[in-house]
C-alpha positions as CSV (number, residue, x, y, z in Angstrom):
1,X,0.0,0.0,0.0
2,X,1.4,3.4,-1.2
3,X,2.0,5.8,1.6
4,X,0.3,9.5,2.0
5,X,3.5,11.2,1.6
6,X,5.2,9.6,-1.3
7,X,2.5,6.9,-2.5
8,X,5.4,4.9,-2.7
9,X,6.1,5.4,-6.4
10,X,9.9,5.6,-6.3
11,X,11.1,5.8,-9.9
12,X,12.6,3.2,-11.2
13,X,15.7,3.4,-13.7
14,X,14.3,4.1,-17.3
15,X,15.3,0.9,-19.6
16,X,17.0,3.9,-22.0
17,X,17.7,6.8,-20.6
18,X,16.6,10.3,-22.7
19,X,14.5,8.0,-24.6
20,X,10.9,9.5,-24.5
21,X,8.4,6.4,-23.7
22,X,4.9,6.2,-25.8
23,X,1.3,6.4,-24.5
24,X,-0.9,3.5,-25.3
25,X,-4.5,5.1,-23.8
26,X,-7.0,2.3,-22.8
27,X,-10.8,3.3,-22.8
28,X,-12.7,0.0,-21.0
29,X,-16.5,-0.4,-20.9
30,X,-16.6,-2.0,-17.9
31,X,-18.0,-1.0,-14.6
32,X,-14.2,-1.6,-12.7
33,X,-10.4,-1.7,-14.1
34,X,-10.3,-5.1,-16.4
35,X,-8.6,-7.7,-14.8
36,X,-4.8,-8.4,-15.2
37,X,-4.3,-4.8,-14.4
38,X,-4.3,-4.5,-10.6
39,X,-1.2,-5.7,-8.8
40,X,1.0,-4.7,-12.4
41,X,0.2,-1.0,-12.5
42,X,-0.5,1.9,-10.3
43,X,-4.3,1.7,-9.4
44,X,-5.9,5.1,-8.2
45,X,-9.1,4.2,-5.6
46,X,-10.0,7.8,-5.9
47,X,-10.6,9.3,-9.5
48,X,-12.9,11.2,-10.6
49,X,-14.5,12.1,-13.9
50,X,-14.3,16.3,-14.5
51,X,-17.4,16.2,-16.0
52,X,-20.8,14.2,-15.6
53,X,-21.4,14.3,-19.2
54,X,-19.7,11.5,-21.3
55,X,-18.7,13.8,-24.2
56,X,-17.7,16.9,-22.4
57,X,-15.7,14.2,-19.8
58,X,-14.1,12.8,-22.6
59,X,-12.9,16.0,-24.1
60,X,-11.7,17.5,-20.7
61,X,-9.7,14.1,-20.4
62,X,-8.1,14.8,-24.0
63,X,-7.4,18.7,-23.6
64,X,-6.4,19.3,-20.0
65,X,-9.3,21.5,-19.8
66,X,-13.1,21.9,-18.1
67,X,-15.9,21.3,-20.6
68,X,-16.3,25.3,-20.1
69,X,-13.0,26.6,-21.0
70,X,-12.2,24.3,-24.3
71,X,-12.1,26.0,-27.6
72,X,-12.0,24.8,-31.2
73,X,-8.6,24.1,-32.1
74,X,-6.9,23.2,-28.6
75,X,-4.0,21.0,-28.5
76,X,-5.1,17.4,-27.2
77,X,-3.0,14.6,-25.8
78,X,-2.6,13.3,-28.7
79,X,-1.5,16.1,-30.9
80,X,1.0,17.1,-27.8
81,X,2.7,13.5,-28.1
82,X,2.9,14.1,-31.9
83,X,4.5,16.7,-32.3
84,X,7.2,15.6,-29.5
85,X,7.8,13.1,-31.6
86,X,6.4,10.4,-29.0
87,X,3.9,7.6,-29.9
88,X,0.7,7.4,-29.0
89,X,-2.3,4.9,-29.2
90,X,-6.0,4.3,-28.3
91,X,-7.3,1.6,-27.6
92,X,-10.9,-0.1,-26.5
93,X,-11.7,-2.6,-24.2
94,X,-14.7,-4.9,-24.3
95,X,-16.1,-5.9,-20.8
96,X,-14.8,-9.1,-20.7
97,X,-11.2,-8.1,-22.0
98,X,-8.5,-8.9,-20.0
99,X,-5.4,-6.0,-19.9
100,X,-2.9,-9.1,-19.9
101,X,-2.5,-8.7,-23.7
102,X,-2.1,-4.8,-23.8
103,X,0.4,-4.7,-21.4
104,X,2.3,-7.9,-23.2
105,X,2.3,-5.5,-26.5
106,X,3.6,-2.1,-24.2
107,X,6.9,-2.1,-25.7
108,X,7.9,0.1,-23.0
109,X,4.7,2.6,-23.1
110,X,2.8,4.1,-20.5
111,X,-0.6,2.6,-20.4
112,X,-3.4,4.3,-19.2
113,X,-6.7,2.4,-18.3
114,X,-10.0,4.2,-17.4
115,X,-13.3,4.8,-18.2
116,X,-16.0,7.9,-18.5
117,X,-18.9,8.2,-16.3
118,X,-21.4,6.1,-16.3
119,X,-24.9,8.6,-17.2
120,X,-28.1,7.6,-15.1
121,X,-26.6,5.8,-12.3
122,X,-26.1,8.3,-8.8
123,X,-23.7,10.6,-8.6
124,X,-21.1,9.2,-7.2
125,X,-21.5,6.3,-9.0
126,X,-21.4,8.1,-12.5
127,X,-18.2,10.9,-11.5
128,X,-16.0,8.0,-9.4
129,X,-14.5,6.0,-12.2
130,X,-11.4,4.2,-12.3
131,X,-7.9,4.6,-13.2
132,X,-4.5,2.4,-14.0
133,X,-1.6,4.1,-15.2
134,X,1.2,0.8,-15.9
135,X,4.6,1.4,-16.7
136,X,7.4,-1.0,-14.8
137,X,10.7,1.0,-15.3
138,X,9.1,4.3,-14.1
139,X,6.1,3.8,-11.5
140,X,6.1,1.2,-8.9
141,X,3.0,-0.8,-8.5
142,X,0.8,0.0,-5.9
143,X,-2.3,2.0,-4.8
144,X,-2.4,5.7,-4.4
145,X,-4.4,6.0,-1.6
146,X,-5.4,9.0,0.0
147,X,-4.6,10.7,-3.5
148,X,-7.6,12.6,-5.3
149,X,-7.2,13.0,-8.5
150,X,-9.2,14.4,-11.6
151,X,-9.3,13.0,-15.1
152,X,-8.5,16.8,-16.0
153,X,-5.3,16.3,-14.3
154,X,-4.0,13.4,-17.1
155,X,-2.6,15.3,-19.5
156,X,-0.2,17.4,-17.8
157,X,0.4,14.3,-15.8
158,X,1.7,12.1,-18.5
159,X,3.4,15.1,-20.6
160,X,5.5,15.4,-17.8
161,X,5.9,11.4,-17.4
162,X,7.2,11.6,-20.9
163,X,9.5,14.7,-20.6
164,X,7.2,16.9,-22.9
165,X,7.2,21.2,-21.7
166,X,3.6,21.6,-20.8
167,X,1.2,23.2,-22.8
168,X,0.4,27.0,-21.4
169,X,-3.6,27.3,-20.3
170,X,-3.8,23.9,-18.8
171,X,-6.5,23.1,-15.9
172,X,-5.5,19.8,-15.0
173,X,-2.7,19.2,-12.3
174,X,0.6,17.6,-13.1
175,X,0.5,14.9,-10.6
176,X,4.1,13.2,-12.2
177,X,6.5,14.2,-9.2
178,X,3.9,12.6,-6.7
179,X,4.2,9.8,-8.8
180,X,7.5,9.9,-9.0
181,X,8.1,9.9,-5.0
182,X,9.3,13.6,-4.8
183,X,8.1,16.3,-2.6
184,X,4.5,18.4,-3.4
185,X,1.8,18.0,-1.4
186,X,-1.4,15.8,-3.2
187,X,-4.4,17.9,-4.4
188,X,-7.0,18.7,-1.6
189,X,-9.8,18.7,-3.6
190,X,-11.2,17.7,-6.8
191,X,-13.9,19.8,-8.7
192,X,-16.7,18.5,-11.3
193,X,-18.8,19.9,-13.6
194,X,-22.5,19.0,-14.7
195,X,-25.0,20.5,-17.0
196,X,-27.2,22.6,-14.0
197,X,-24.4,22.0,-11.4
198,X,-21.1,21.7,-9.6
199,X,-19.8,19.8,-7.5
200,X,-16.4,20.0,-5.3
201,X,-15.0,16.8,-2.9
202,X,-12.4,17.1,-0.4
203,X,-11.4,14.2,1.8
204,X,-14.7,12.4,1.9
205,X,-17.3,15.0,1.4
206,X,-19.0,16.0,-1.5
207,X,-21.1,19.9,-1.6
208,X,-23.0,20.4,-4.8
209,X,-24.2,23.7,-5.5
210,X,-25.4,25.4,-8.9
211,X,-23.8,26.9,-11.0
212,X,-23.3,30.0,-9.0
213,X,-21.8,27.8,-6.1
214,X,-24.9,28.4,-4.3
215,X,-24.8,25.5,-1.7
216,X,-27.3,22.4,-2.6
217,X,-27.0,19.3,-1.2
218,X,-24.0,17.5,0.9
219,X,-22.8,14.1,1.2
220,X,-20.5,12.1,3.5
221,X,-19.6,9.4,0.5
222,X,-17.3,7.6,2.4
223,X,-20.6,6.7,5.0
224,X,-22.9,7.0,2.3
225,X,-22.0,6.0,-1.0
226,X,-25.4,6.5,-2.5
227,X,-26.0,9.7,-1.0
228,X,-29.4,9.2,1.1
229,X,-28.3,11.4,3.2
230,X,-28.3,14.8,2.3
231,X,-26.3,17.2,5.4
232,X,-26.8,20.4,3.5
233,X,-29.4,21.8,6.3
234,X,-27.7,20.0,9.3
235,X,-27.2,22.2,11.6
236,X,-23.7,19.9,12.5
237,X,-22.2,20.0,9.6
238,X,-22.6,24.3,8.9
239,X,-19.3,24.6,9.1
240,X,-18.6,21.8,6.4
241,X,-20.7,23.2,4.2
242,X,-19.8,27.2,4.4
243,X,-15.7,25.5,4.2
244,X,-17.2,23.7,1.4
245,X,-18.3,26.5,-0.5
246,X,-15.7,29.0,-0.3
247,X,-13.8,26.1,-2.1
248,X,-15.9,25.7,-4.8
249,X,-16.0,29.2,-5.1
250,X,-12.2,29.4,-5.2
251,X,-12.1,26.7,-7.8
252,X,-14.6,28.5,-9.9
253,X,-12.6,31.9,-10.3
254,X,-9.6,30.0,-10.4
255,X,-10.9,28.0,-13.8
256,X,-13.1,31.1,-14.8
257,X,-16.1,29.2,-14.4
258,X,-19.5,31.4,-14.9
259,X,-17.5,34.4,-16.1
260,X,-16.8,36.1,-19.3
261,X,-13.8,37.0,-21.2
262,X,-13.9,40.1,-19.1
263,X,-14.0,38.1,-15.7
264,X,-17.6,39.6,-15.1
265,X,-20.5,36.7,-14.1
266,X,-23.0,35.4,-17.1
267,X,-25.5,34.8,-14.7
């Protein structure tokens, strides 16, 4: 089990050194990570999906960006890897595929396996998807507990995994020196997006509000997975939910959610 501090992903000596490694990106439809995976790869308990929507999720995952900010035109994943000069490849998994013979055919890649949410199952259910990333000469197997992490945050992540400058305008978080055991502190908090909402987690608790960050509804999902019951009016937990939403607040002027080109509010 991977520590708090380090997760316990001390790199590992590259099999060529200054050799940029490829990306092989797995898309699975199944519910959990395919087996073959778990045990060989660096398994994240705590991902979430940046966006409720399958579409906008996906495109967030491939630009580094909220399904608000992205424009026409913005450099994706794979367009970044290509013009670095580093290969990259998509593949998808049927339910009852096994990762055995993806990782078998790595060729010294880093595989990523995950999912989008799932619509019309609760919210938790549908934003809490998994994620794999697999590569044996860099990331030590294990699970990154504790960490919270955004699909959002994959981009920057593996550019820096594969010594690529970042792109400028990025949302995500560049989680690779976490990964790779060095000093940073993990992300607090992870933030979602929805059609008529918002949502922001830290540690175990989940405030959704709309899309002014007006307060709506609060979970403990760690006792209440399926979020029956809703804290928002209890009178314990006021000072959970006015922490709550000066976060999400934070996180929306920090992405320049709701605002304009001139910073002003839509709404």
């Amino acid at each position: 089990m991977l520590t708090r501090r380090a997760f316990a992903l001390m790199p590992l000596a590259l099999a060529a050194q200054g050799t940029k490694p490829g990306v092989i990106w797995v898309w699975f439809e199944s519910e959990d990570l395919p087996p073959g995976i778990r045990g060989e790869g660096v398994v994240f308990p705590r991902c979430y999906a940046a966006d409720t929507r399958p579409e906008q999720a996906r495109r967030a995952t491939q630009t580094g960006k909220f399904a608000h900010a992205w424009n026409e035109g913005d450099p994706t994943l794979a367009s970044i890897l290509k013009e670095a000069g580093v290969s990259y490849q998509e593949i998808t998994l049927r339910p009852d595929a096994n990762a055995v013979a993806v990782l078998e055919k790595a060729s010294g890649s880093i595989v990523v396996f995950t999912r989008g949410p799932f619509p019309g199952k609760g919210s938790e259910q549908s934003i809490h998807v998994p994620l794999a990333i697999w590569h044996p000469a860099m990331l030590k197997p294990g699970a990154a507990d504790g960490l919270l992490a955004s699909q959002v945050d994959l981009l920057p992540t593996l550019a820096a995994l594969c010594g690529i400058d970042l792109p400028e305008g990025l949302q995500g978080r560049n989680l690779a020196p976490l990964l790779r055991g060095q000093s940073g502190e993990p992300p607090d908090s992870v933030f979602v997006e929805a059609n008529t909402s918002r949502a922001v987690i830290r540690g175990y608790q989940k405030l959704m509000t709309d899309l002014m960050g007006t307060p709506e509804h609060l979970y403990n999902i760690a006792s209440d997975p399926d979020e029956q019951n809703d804290l928002v009016h209890d009178p314990g937990s006021r000072l959970a939910v006015d922490g709550l939403a000066a976060l999400a607040q934070l996180w929306m002027r920090r992405l320049g959610d709701n605002l304009d080109p001139s910073g002003l509010k839509r709404r």
